[in-house]
N, C-alpha and C positions, 0 to 999 in steps of 0.2 A: 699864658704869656710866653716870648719868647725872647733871647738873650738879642739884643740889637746891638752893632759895635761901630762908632766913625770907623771909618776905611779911608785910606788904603791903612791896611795893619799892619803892625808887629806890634809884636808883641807888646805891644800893646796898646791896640784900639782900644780906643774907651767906650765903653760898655752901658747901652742902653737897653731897658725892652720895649719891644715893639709888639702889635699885632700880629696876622698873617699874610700870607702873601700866599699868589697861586702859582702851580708849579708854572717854566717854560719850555715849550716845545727848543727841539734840539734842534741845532743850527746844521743845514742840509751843507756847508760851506769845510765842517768839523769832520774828523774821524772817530767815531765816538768805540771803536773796538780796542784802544789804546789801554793799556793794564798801564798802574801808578811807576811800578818802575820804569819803564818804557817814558814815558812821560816826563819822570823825575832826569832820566838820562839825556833825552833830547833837549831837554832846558839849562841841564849843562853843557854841553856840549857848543847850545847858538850862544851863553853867557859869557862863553870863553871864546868865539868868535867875536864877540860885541869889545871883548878886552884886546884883541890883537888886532884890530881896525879891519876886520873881514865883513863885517856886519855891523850894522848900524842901530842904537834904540833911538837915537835921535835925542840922548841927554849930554850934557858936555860934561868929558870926563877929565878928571886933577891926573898930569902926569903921572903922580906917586901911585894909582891902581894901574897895576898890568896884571899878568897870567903869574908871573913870578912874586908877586908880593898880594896878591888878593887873598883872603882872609876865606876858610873853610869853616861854615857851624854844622855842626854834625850830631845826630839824635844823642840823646843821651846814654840810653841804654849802646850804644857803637861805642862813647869813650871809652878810655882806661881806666881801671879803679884810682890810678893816681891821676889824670884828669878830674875824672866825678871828685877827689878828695881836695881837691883843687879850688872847683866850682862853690863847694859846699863853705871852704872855709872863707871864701869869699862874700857868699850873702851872710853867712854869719858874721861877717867883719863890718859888713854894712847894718847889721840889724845892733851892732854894740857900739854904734859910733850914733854921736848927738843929733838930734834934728838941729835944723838952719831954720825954720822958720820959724817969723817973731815970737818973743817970749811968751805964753799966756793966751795967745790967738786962737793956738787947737790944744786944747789941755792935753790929749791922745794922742798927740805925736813928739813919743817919746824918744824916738830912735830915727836916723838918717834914712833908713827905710819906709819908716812912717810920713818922711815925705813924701814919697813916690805914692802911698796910698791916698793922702791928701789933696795931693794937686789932681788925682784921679777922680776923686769925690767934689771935685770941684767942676771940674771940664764936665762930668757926667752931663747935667741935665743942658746944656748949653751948646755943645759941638757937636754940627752935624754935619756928615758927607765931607769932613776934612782929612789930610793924610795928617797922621799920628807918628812922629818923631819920638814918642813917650817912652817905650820898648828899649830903643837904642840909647836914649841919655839913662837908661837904667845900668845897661851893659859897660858904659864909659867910667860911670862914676864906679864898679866894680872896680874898672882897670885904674883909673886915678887915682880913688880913694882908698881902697886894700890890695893896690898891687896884683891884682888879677892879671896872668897872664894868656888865657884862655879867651874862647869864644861864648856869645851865648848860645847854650844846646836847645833845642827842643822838645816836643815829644810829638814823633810822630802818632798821632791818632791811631792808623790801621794795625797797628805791627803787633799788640798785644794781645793772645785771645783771652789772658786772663790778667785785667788790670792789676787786680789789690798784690800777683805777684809778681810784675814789675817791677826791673829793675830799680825803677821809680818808687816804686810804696811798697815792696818786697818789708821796707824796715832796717835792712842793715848799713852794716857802717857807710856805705858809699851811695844808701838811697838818697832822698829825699824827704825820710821818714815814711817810718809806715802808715796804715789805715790807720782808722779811729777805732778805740776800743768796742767789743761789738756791746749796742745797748737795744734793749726793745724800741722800737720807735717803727713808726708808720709813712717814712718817705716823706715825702713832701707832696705839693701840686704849683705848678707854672701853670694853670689854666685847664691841665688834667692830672688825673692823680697818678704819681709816679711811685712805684714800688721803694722799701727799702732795702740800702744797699746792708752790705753785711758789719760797717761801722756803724758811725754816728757819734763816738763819744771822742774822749779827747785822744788827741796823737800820743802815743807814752811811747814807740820804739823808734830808734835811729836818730840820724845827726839832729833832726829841728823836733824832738822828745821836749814837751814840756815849753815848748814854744808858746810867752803869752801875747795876745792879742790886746792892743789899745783901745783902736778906731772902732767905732758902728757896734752893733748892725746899727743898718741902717732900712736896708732892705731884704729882709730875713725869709729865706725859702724853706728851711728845715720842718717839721713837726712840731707846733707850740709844747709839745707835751714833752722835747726835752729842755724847755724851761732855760732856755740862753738867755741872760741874763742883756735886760735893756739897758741902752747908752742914758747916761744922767743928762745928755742935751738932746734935745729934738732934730739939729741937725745932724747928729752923729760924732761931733766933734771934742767930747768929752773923754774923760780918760774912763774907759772899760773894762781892766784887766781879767781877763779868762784866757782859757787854755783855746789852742785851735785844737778845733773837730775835723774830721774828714770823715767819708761815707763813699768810699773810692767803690765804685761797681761796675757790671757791665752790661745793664741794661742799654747802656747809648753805642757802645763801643763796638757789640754783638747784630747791631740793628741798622746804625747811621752813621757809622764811622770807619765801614768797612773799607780796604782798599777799594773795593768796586764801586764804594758811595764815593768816593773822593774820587777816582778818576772818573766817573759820570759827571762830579759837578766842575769839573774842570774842563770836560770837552763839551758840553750840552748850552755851555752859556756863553754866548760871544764877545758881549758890550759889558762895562763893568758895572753899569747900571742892573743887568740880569744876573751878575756873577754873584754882586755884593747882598744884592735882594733873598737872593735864595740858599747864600751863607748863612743869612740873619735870621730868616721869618720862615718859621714853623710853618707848614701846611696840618690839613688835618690828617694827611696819609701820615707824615713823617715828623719827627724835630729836627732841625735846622742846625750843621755842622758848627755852628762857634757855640752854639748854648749848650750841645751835646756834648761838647768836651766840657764847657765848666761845669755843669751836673752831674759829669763821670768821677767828679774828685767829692766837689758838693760841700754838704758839714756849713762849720762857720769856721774862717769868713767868704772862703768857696764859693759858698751860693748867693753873694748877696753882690748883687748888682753895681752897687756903689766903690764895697770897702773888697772886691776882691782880689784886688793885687795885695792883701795882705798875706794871703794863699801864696805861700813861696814856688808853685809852681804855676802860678800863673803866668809867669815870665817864659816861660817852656812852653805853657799852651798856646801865647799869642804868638811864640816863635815857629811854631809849626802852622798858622795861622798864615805870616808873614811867607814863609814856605810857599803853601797852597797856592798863595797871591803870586809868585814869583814862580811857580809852575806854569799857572795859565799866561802869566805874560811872556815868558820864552821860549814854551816848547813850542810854538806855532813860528819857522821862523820869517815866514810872510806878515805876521801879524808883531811885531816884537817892536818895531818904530810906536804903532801905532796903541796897541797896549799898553805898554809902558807908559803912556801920559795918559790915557782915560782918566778921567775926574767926574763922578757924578754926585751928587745929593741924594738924599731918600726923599719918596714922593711928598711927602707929608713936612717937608723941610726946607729952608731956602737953600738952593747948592751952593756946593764949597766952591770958590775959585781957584785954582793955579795959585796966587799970589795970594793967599790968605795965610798970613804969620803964626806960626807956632809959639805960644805964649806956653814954657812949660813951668816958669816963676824957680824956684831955687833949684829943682831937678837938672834942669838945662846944665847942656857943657858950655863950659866958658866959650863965649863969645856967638855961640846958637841961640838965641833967646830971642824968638820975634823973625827966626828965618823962614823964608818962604817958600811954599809948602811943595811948589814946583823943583825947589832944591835939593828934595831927598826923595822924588820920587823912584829913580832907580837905586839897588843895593851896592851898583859901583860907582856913581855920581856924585858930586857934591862932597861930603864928610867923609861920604860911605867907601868900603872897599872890601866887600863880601859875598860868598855864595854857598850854596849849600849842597848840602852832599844828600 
């Protein structure tokens, strides 16, 4: 199987799997000799034309985004350790603060955070080919709820040759937490058998040390043999207290995630129908850049399809996700009207519409709840007022 996501993303498209898909030939229209920086530059560059009225996406922009007040997210490992200390005491201020949802409904959603993984495990099996507002009401309720003064960071995919000691899962005070304890175990399989990585047991170093888990599994990727312990409801919605695992490797990161994988699938696919296809759907040459990043952290609740925004760095993976998307939309700057609104479905699904409303139920910023989906297409339109570095 392969990791299937609604699009248009951030962080956080909601997370399906899908079958495969075959590769597409490269669009003879593309420059496909483009390196990720080159690429990553040119998109700043036409974004901040599109903000001083030089250049057009063709979205209508709120006075309040210009060049002077637009909002920078920037990889994680780039902040400052008082940044990262920043970021960090924020989701933990969201993971110690109460759920909103009714009493007694999700036994398992004990924490404010546990909403975000909820309404996630809801939308799953149900939205398809929709744009995902989900990511960004993550990042708001940081800034409203704990005073976040910061951006959401991400992690760019290519930059690490050696994940587990990332800045990210290195483990110290300004990671993310480290890997998971190392245990014998045998990987997993999505459809083939994948190696294990050098964790698998529970997180014990850095800020989210001892971090426990409510929701799911629901849908469990790890090795049965290390015995993760089952949800008391079938649908996942019961309280499940365990430690989060991780199994951070670089099997996907060394193979499918390299700069040169990422700027090939950036210039190679024109329509967002071909972009978003072969983000999603594993071939049998390759695995498919969104499921190669949640495999590269993996563990529980990592690997599981439904509950994995409980993975505090899922929010970073679909932001470099969002990234990606926002590469291929404006470093082409003939193409940036017309990219910028692509909308398509996956084959297999009714397409999304333009005007189809974002239901994100208690997550939603006040007065977003049921907006339309044409509304947040661009990252300076609409709510929005950000770009990436």
């Amino acid at each position: 199987m392969a990791w299937n996501a609604v699009f248009k993303i951030f962080v956080a498209s909601l997370c399906l799997f899908s079958g495969s898909s075959t590769a597409f030939p490269f669009s003879k229209r593309q420059t496909t000799s483009l390196d990720i920086d080159t690429i990553q530059k040119q998109a700043l560059a036409n974004a901040y034309k599109v903000l001083d009225g030089t250049l057009s996406d063709g979205m209508t922009r709120g006075a309040g985004c210009t060049k002077s007040t637009v909002a920078i997210r920037k990889e994680y490992g780039d902040l400052t350790k008082d940044e990262r200390t920043e970021y960090i005491r924020a989701v933990k201020c969201i993971l110690s603060k109460p759920s909103k949802l009714p009493a007694g409904k999700y036994p398992g959603a004990k924490s404010r955070y546990d909403d975000f993984v909820v309404v996630h495990m809801n939308m799953t099996p149900s939205v398809h080919g929709t744009v995902s507002n989900f990511h960004r009401a993550y990042e708001t309720a940081l800034k409203t709820e704990c005073d976040y003064k910061g951006y959401q960071p991400y992690w760019n995919w290519g930059k690490y040759a050696d994940l587990p000691a990332s800045p990210i899962f290195n483990g110290d005070n300004w990671s993310m937490g480290g890997n998971g304890e190392a245990v014998a175990h045998k990987g997993g399989n999505i459809g083939r058998a994948i190696p294990a990585g050098p964790g698998g047991g529970c997180v014990k170093t850095g800020p989210f040390a001892n971090t426990t888990i409510h929701l799911g599994p629901l849908s469990p990727t790890m090795d049965p043999a290390l015995k993760i312990k089952s949800n008391p409801q079938r649908d996942g919605y019961g309280d499940n207290p365990r430690c989060l695992r991780r199994d951070v490797n670089n099997y996907f990161t060394t193979q499918f995630l390299r700069p040169v994988d990422l700027a090939s699938h950036i210039t190679s696919n024109p329509t967002i129908g071909k972009f978003q296809d072969t983000l999603q759907n594993d071939t049998p040459q390759k695995a498919a850049i969104h499921g190669a990043g949640h495999f590269s952290i993996w563990g529980d609740p990592g690997g599981d399809v439904y509950v994995s925004p409980a993975e505090p760095v899922f929010w970073m993976h679909h932001g470099q996700l969002d990234r990606h998307w926002w590469m291929w939309a404006n470093y082409l700057e003939a193409e940036i009207k017309t990219r910028t609104s692509q909308y398509e479905g996956y084959p297999n699904s009714a397409k999304g519409k333009p005007t189809d409303p974002q239901w994100l139920d208690v997550t939603a910023p006040t007065g977003t709840n049921g907006l339309p989906s044409n509304k947040i297409f661009s990252t300076t339109s609409g709510p929005f007022c950000y770009l990436y570095q």
